[in-house]
C-alpha positions as CSV (number, residue, x, y, z in Angstrom):
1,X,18.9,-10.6,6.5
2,X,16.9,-8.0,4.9
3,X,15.8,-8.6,1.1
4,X,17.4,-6.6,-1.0
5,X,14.7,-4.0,-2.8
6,X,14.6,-4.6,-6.6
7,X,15.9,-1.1,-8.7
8,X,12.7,1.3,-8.5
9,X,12.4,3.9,-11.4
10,X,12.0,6.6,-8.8
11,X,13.7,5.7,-5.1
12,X,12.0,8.7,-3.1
13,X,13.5,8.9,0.5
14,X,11.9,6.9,3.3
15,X,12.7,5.0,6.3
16,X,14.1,1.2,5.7
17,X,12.2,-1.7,6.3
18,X,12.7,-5.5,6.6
19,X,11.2,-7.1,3.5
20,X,12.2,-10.2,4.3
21,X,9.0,-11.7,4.9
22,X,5.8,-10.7,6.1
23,X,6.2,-10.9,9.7
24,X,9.9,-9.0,9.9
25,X,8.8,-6.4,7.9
26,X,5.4,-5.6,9.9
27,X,8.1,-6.2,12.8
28,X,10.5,-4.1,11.4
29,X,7.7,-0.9,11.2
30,X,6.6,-1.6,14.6
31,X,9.7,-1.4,16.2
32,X,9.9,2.2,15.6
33,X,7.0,2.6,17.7
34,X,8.8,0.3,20.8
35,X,7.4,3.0,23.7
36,X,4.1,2.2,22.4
37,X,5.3,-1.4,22.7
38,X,6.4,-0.8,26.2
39,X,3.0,0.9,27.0
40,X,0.7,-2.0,25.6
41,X,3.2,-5.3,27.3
42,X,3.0,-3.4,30.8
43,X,-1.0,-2.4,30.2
44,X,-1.4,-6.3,29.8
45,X,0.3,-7.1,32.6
46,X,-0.9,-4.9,35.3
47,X,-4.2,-6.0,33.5
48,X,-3.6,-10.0,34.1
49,X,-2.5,-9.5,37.4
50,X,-4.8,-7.8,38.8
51,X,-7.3,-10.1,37.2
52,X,-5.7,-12.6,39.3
53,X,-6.0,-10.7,42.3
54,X,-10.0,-10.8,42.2
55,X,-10.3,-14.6,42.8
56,X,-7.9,-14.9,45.3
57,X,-9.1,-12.0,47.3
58,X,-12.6,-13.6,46.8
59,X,-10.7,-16.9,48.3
60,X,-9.9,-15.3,51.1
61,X,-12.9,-13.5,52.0
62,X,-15.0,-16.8,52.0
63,X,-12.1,-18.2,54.4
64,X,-13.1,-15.0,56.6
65,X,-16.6,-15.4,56.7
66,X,-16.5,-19.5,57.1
67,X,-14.3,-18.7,59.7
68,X,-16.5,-16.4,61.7
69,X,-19.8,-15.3,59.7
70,X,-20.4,-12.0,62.0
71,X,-16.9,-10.9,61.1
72,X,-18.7,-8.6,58.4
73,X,-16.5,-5.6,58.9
74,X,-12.7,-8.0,58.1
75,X,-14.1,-8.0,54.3
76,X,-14.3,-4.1,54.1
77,X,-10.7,-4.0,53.7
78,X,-10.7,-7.1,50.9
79,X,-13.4,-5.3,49.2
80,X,-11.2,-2.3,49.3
81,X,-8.7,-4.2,47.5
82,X,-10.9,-5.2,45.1
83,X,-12.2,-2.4,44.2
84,X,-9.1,0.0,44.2
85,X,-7.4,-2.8,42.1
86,X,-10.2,-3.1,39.2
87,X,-10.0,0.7,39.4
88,X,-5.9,0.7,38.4
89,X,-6.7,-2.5,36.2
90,X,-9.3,-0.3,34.2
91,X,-6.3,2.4,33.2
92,X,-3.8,0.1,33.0
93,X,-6.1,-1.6,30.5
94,X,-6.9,1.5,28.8
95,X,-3.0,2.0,28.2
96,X,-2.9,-1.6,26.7
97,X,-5.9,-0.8,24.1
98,X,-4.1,2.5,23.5
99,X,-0.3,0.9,22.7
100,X,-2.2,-1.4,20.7
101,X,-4.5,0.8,19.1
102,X,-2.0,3.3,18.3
103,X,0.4,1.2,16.9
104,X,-2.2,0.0,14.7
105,X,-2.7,3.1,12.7
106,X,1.1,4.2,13.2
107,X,1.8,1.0,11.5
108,X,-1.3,1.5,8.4
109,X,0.3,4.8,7.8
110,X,4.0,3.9,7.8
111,X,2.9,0.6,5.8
112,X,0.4,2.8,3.2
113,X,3.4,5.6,2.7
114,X,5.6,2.9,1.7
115,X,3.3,1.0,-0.7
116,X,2.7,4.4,-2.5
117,X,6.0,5.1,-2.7
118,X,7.0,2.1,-3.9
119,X,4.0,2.1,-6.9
120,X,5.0,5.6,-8.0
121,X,8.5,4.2,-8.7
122,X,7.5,1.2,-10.7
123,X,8.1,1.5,-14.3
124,X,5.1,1.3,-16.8
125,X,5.7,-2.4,-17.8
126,X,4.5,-3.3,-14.8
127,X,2.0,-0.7,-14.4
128,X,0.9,-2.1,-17.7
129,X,0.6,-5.8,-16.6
130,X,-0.9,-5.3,-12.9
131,X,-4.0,-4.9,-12.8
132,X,-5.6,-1.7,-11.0
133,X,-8.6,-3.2,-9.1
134,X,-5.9,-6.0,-7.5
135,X,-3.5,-2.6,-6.9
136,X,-6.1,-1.0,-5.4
137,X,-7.5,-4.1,-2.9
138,X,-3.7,-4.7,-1.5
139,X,-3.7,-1.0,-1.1
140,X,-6.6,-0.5,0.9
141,X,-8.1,-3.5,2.3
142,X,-4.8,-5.7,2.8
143,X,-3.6,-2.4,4.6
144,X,-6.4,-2.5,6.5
145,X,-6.0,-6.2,7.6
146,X,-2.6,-5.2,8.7
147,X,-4.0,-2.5,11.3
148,X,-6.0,-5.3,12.7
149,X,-2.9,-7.3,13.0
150,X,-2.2,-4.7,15.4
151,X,-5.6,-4.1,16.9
152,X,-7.6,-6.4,17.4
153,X,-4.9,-8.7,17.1
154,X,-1.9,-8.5,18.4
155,X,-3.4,-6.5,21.3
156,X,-5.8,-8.9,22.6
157,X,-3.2,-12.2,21.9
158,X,-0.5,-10.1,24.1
159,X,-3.1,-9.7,27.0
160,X,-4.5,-13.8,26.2
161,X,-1.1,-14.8,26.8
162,X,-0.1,-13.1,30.0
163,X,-3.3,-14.2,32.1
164,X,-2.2,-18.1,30.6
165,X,0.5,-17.3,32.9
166,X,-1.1,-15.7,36.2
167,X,-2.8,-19.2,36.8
168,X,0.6,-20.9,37.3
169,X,2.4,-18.5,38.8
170,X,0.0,-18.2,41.9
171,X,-2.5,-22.2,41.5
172,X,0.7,-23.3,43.8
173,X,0.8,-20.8,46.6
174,X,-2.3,-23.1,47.5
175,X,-0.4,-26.8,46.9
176,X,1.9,-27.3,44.5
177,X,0.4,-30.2,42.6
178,X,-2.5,-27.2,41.8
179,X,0.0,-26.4,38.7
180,X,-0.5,-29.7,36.8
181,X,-3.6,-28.8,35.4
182,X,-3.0,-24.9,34.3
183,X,0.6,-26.2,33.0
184,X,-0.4,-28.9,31.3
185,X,-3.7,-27.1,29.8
186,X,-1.1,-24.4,28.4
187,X,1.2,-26.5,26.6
188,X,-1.4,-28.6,24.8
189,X,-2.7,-25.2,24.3
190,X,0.4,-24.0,21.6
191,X,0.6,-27.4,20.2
192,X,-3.8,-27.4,19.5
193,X,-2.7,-22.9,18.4
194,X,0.3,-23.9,16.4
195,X,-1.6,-26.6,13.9
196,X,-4.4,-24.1,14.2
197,X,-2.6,-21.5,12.3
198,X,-0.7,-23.6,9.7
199,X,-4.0,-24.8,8.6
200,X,-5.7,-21.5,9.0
201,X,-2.7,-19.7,6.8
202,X,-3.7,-21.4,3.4
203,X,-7.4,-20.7,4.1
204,X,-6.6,-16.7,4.4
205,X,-4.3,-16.1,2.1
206,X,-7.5,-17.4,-0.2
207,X,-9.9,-14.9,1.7
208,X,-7.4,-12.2,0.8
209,X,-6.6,-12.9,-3.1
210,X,-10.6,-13.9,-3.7
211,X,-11.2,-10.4,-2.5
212,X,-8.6,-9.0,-4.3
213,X,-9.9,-11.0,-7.9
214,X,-13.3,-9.6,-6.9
215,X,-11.9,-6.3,-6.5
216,X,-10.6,-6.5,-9.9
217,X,-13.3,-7.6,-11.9
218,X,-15.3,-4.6,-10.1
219,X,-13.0,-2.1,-10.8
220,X,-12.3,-3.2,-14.8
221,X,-16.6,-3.3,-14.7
222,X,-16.9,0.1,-13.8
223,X,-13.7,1.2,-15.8
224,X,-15.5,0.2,-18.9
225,X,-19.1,0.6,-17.5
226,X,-19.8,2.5,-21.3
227,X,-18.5,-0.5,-23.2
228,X,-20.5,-2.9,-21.1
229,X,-23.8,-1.0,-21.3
230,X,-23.1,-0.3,-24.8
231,X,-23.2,-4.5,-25.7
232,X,-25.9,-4.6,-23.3
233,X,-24.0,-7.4,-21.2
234,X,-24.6,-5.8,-18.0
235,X,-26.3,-9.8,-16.9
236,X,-23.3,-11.4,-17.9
237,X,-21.1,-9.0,-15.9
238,X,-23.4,-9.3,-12.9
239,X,-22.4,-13.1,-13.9
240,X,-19.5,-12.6,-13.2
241,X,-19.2,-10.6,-9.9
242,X,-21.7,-13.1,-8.5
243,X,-19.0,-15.8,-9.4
244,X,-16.3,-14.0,-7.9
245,X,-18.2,-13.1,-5.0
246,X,-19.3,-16.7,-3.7
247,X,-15.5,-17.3,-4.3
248,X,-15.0,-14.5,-1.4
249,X,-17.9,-16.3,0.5
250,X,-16.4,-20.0,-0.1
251,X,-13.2,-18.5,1.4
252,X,-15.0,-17.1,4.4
253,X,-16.9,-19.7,5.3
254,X,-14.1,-22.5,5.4
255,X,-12.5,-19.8,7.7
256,X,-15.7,-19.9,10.1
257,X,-15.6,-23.6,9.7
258,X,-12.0,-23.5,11.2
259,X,-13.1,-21.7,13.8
260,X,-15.9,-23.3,14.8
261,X,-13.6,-26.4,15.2
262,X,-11.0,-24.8,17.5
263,X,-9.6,-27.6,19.6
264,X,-8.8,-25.4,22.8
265,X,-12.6,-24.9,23.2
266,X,-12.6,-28.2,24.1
267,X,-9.8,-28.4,26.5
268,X,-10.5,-25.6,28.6
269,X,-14.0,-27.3,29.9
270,X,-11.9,-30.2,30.1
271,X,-9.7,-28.2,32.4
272,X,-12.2,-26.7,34.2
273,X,-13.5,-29.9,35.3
274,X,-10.1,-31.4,36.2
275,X,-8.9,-28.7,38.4
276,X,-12.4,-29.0,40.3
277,X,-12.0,-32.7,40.7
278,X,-8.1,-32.4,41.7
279,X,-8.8,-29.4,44.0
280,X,-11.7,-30.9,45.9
281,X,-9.7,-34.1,46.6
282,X,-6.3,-31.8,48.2
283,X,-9.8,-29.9,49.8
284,X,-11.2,-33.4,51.4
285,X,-7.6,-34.7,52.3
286,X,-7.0,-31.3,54.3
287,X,-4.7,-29.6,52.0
288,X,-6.8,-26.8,51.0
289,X,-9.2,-24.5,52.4
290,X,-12.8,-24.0,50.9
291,X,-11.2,-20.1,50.1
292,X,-8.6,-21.5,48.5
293,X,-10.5,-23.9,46.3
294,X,-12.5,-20.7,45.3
295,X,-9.4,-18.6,44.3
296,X,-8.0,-22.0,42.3
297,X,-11.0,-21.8,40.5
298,X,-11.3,-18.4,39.4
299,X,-7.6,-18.8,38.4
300,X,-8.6,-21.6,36.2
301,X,-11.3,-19.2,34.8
302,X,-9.0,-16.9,33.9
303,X,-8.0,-19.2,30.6
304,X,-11.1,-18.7,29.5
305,X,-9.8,-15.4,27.9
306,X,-7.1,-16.9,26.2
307,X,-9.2,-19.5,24.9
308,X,-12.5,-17.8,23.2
309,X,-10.2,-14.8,21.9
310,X,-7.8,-17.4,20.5
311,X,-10.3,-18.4,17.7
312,X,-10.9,-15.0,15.7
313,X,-7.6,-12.9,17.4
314,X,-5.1,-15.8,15.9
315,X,-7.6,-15.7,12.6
316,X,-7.1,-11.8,12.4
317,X,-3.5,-12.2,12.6
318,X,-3.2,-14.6,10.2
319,X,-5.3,-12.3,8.0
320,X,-3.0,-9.4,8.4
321,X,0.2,-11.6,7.6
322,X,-1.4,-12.8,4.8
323,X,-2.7,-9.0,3.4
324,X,1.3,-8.0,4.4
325,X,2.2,-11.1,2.6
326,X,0.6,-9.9,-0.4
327,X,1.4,-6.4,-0.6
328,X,5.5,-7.6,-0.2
329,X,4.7,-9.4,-3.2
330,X,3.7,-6.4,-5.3
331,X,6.8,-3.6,-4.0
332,X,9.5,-6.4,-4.1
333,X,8.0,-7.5,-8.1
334,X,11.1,-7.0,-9.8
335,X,10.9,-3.8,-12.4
336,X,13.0,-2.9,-15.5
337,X,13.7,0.5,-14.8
338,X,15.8,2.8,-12.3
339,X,16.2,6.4,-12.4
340,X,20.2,6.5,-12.8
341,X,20.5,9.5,-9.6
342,X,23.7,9.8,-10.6
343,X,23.4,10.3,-15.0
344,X,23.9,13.4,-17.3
345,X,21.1,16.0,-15.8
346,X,22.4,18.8,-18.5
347,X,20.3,21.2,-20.7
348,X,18.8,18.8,-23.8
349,X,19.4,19.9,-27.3
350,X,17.0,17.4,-29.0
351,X,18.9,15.7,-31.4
352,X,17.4,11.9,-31.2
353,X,18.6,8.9,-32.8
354,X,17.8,5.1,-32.7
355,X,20.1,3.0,-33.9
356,X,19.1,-0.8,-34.5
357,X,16.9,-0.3,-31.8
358,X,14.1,-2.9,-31.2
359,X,11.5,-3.7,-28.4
360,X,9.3,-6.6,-27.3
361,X,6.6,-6.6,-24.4
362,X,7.5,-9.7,-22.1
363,X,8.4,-12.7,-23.6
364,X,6.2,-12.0,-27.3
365,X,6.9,-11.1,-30.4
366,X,9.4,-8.3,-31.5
367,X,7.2,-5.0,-31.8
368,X,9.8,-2.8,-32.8
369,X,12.7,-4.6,-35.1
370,X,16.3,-2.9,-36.0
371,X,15.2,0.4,-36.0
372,X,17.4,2.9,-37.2
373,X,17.2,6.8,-37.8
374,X,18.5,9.8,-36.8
375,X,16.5,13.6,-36.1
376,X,18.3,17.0,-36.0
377,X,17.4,18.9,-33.0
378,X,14.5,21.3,-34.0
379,X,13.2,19.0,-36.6
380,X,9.7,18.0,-37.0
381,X,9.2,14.3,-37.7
382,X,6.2,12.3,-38.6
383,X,5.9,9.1,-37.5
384,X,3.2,7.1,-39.7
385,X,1.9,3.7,-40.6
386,X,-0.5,1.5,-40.0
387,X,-2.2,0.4,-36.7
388,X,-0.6,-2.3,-34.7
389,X,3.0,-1.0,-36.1
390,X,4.5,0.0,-33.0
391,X,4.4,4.0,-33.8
392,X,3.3,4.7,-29.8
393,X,5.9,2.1,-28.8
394,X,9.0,3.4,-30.5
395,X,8.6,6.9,-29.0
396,X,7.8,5.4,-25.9
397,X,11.5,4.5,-25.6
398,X,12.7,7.8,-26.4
399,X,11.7,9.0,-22.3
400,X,12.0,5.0,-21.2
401,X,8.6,4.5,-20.7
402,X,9.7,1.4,-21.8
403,X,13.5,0.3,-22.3
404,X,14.9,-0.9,-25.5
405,X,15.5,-4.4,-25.7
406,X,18.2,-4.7,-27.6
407,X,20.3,-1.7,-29.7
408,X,20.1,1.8,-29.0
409,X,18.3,5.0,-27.9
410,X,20.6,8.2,-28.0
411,X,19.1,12.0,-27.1
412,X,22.6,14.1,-28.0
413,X,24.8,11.6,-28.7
414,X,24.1,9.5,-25.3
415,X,22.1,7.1,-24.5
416,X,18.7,7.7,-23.1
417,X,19.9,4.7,-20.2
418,X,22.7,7.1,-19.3
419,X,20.6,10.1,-18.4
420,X,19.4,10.8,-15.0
421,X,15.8,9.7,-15.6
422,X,14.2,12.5,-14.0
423,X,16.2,15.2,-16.1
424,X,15.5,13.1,-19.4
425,X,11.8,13.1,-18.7
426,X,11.2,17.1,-17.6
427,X,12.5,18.0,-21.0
428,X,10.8,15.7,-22.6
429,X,6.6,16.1,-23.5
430,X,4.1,13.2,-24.6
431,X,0.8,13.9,-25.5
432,X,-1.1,10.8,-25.8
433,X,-3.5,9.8,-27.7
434,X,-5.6,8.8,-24.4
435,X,-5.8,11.9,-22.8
436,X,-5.7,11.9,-18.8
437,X,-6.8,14.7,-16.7
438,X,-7.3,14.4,-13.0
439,X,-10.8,15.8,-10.8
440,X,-8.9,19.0,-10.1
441,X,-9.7,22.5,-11.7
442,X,-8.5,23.3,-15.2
443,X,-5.6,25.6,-13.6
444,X,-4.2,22.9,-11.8
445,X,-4.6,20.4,-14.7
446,X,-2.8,22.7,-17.4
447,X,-0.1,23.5,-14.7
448,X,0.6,19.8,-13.5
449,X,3.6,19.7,-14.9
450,X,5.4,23.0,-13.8
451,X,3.3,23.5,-10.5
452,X,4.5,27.0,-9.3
453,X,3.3,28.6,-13.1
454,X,1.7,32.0,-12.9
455,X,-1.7,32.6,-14.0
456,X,-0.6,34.6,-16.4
457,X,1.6,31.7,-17.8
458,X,-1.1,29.1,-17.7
459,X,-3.5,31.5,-19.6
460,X,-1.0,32.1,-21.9
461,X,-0.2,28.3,-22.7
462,X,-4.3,27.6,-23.0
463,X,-4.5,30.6,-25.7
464,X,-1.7,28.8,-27.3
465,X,-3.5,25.6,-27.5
466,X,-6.7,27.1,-29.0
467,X,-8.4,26.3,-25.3
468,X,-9.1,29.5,-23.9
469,X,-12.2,30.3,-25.4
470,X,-14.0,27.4,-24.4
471,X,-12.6,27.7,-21.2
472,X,-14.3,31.2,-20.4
473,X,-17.5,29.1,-21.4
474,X,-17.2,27.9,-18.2
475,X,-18.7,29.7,-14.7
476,X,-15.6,29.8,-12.9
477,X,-13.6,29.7,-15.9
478,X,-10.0,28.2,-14.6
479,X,-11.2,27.3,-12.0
480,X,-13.4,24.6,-12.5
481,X,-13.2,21.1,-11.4
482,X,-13.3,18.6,-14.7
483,X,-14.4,15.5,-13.8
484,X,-12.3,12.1,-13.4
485,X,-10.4,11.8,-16.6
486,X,-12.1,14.9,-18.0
487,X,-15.5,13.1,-18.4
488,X,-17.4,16.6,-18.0
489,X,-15.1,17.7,-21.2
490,X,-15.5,17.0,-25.1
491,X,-12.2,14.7,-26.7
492,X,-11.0,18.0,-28.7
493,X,-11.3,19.8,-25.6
494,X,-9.3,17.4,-23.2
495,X,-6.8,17.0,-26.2
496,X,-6.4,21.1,-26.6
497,X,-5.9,21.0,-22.5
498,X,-3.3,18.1,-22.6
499,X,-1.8,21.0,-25.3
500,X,-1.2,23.9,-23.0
501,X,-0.3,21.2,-20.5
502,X,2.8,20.5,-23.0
503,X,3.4,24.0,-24.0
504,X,4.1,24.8,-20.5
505,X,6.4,22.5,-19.7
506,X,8.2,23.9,-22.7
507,X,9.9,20.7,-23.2
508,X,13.0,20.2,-25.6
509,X,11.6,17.0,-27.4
510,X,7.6,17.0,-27.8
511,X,5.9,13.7,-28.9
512,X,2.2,14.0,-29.8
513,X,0.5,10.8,-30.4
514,X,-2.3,11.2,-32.5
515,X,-3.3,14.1,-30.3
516,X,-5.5,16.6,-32.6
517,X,-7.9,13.0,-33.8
518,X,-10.6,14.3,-31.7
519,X,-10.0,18.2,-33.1
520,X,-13.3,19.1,-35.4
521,X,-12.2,20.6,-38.1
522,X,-13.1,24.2,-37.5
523,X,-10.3,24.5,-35.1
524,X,-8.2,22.0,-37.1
525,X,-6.3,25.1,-38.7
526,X,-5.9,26.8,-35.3
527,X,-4.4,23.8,-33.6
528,X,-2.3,23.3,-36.5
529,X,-0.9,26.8,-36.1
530,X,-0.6,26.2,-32.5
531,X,1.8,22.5,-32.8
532,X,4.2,24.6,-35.7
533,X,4.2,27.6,-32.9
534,X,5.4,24.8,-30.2
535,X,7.8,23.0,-32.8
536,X,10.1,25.7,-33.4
537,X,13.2,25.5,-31.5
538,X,12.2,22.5,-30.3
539,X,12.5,18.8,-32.0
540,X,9.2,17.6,-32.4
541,X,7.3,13.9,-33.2
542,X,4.2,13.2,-34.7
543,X,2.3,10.3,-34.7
544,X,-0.6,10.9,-36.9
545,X,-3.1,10.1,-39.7
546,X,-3.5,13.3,-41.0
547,X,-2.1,14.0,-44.2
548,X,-2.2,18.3,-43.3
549,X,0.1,17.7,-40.3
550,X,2.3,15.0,-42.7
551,X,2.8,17.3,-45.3
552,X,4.8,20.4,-43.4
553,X,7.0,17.7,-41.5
554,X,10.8,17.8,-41.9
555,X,11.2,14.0,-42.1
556,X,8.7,11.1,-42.5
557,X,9.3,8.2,-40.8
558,X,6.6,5.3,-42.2
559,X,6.9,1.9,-39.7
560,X,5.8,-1.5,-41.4
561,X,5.4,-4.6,-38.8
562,X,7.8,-2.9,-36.6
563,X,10.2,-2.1,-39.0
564,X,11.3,1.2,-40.5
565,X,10.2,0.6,-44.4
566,X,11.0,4.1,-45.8
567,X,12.4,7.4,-44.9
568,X,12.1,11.0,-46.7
569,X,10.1,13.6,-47.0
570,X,6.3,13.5,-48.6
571,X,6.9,14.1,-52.3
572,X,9.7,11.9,-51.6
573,X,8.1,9.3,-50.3
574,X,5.1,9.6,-52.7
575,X,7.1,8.8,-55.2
576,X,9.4,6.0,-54.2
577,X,7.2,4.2,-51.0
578,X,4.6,1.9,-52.0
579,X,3.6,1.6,-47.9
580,X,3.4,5.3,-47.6
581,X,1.5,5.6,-50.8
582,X,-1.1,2.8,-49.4
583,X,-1.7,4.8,-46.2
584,X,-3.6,7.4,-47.8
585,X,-5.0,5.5,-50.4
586,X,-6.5,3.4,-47.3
């Protein structure tokens, strides 16, 4: 029975599949491809049989010429054969490579389209707690190993397994004791490949999650390459990697060693020697012609195939279960959030209230405690207090970035949970204080969130937040590409972009998280003009140090170890809050 998928914050639409385990799910993607299937069993067939054919049409032509040696002109017709059969064998080998390779990259893309899917719709705690250089390992090389699941793989085991057959289907058209040893060879065979690949499993799930800590550690380096060279610890970093990546090599090499000590090696010279030794005693008893001990033996060879791919197609195999294995394990991790298709989607008036809400991340310490407070829509509100109070946190839970552990979140009188999760968060704006723009131009950047906006309206919402001018600074103006994050751009102006983002959108509930701290204080005023511009008409949080954005706010809300320690306006508050007090004399 198929796992049941744990509640996604965004479910977009795409074909089911089996996530009951690694193999039934790969299964259950490749079966929508079964006329490739079809293509690659019948490829391998033909392909085996006419392998067959060779040695027993070579058995026969040495009966011919042993027979009568001038008879030169009977083997024209064999080699014929021959020939024309290699000939179909070649295409129908060709069609087994191309099921198999197809498949392969039907299956990558299928498997990729669902892992990205199923990322977009986790919620942020555990976006939050994975980390993005294991994220992005699963999602490109653990993809990867599943292609070669495919092909190599599973394409080359298919074909191995078929020719194990041709030697005894046809060893006993020549005696029928010529089946012992193919028969017997096979069936130690499984038993040698079965304990091959329950000891080979442990060893590459270990190959897969070395590379995947590796790929971590890398990605968190280069993340925070400033930091680091800052310290000047780029040797103990390179510490590091090198630690992680003789971990990757440790892993790989007990694979090898595996390998190397494939059992079935072994056996098929074994084998070899057998059949000689059983065919030349049927040959000196009578039973068996000189041909026919020649086309015995080059059925025999034929296990040679099975046996050599055996030791790295089984390994890639195992490799691509345990990359599948791995990325099941991070789009079946339970998450906190769904999206609620079927909430309240109406127009948002902006009245917001919390009421004994509170919030903890995992199993830690309360950051939010019995919070409780209630904003008007079209006020502005300033959210202030020390750092580590849980400021970012508590509007956090007003779009459910995060859910509210216990108590409640209510945008017009309903809870935030009851919304449809998609309508909540279009009218609903966060500037953060970590600004993040993508390498795209600064048209597409400002526009991200209403993606069919006019020039005109983009220009408009960039005058608005005070960026326009330095965006004409630029050669192609709005059309420039800003680096990753906005690297090639100053912190005031990736904070005045992330602005005209928000005024946009024009969202009915704008949070803005510290967002004018990197805003030099010539263009302090000007911003400042722009935010009371957006906050009319629309109810409006501040998080912020600033005692010029504090002082024209409606209320004041001052947070104190996650709990709300006074509430008023700022003479107010002046006079009867000895926390807000501190926060400016600080």
């Amino acid at each position: 029975m198929a796992a049941i998928p744990s509640p996604a914050e965004f479910t977009l639409t795409r074909r089911g599949s089996n996530r009951g385990g690694p193999a039934r799910w790969i299964l259950s993607h490749a079966l929508r491809h079964w006329w490739l299937i079809l293509i690659m069993v019948a490829g391998a067939w033909g392909n085996a049989q006419l392998a067959a054919y060779v040695p027993m049409l070579t058995g026969q032509a040495f009966d011919t010429i042993l027979a009568d040696p001038n008879a030169l002109r009977a083997l024209i017709p064999i080699t014929l054969l021959i020939g024309g059969s290699q000939v179909l064998r070649a295409f129908l080998q060709l069609g087994r490579n191309f099921g198999a390779e197809v498949i392969a990259q039907k299956v990558e893309r299928d498997v990729r389209d669902e892992l990205y899917v199923s990322l977009l719709g986790k919620s942020m705690t555990f976006h939050s707690l994975q980390p993005v250089g294991d994220t992005m390992a699963r999602a490109t090389n653990d993809v990867r190993e599943v292609n070669y699941l495919f092909s190599p793989g599973v394409n080359l085991v298919v074909g191995s397994l078929i020719f194990l057959v041709m030697p005894i289907a046809f060893a006993p058209q020549y005696h029928p004791t010529l089946i012992l040893t193919p028969l017997i060879y096979t069936i130690l065979y499984f038993f040698a490949l079965r304990r091959y690949l329950q000891n080979m499993e442990p060893i590459t799930d270990e190959v897969r999650a070395s590379f995947g800590k590796m790929n971590t550690h890398l990605a968190e380096a280069l993340d925070g390459v400033e930091v680091m060279k800052g310290a000047a610890q780029e040797e103990a970093e390179v510490g590091r990697f090198e630690a992680n990546a003789r971990r990757v090599r440790a892993a790989n090499v007990r694979q090898g060693d595996l390998e190397a000590r494939f059992v079935p090696l072994l056996m098929f010279a074994v084998a070899l020697g057998v059949g000689l030794f059983h065919a030349i005693l049927l040959y000196r008893q009578g039973l068996l012609q000189v041909g026919d001990v020649v086309a015995y033996m080059g059925l025999l060879l034929m296990l040679d195939f099975p046996t050599w791919t055996s030791i790295w197609a089984y390994s890639q195999i195992s490799l691509g279960l345990a990359g599948a294995r791995r990325i099941l394990e991070l789009m079946n991790r339970e998450t906190n959030l769904d999206q609620n298709e079927a909430g309240y989607s109406g127009l948002m008036q902006g009245e917001v209230e919390f009421r004994g809400a509170c919030f903890s991340y995992e199993e830690g310490d309360p950051t939010l405690a019995d919070v409780a407070f209630r904003v008007r829509p079209g006020q502005t509100v300033a959210i202030v207090g020390q750092t580590g109070t849980g400021k970012t946190s508590l509007m956090k839970l007003v779009n459910r970035t995060y859910d509210a552990t216990c108590g409640q979140v209510l945008i017009d009188g309903r809870d935030v949970r009851d919304w449809n999760l998609a309508a909540l968060r279009r009218q609903i704006s966060i500037i953060e204080q970590d600004i993040f723009l993508f390498s795209r131009t600064v048209a597409e950047n400002i526009a991200f969130g209403k993606p069919d906006a006019t020039q005109a309206e983009i220009e408009a919402a960039a005058r608005a937040a005070q960026a326009d001018e330095f965006i004409q600074t630029f050669v192609d103006k709005y059309q420039t590409v800003i680096g990753e994050r906005g690297v090639t751009l100053s912190g005031g102006q990736r904070q005045r972009l992330a602005l005209a983002r928000a005024f946009l959108t024009n969202p009915r509930i704008l949070i803005l998280d510290d967002s004018t701290s990197a805003i030099d204080s010539a263009t302090e005023d000007l911003i400042q003009r722009a935010i009371a511009a957006a906050a009319k008409g629309r109810t409006t949080f501040i998080i912020t140090h600033r005692l010029s954005q504090i002082r024209w706010a409606d209320l004041i809300v001052v947070l104190r170890k996650g709990h709300v320690a006074a509430i008023g306006t700022h003479e107010e508050l002046l006079q009867t809050s000895e926390a807000y007090s501190r926060i400016f004399r600080e």
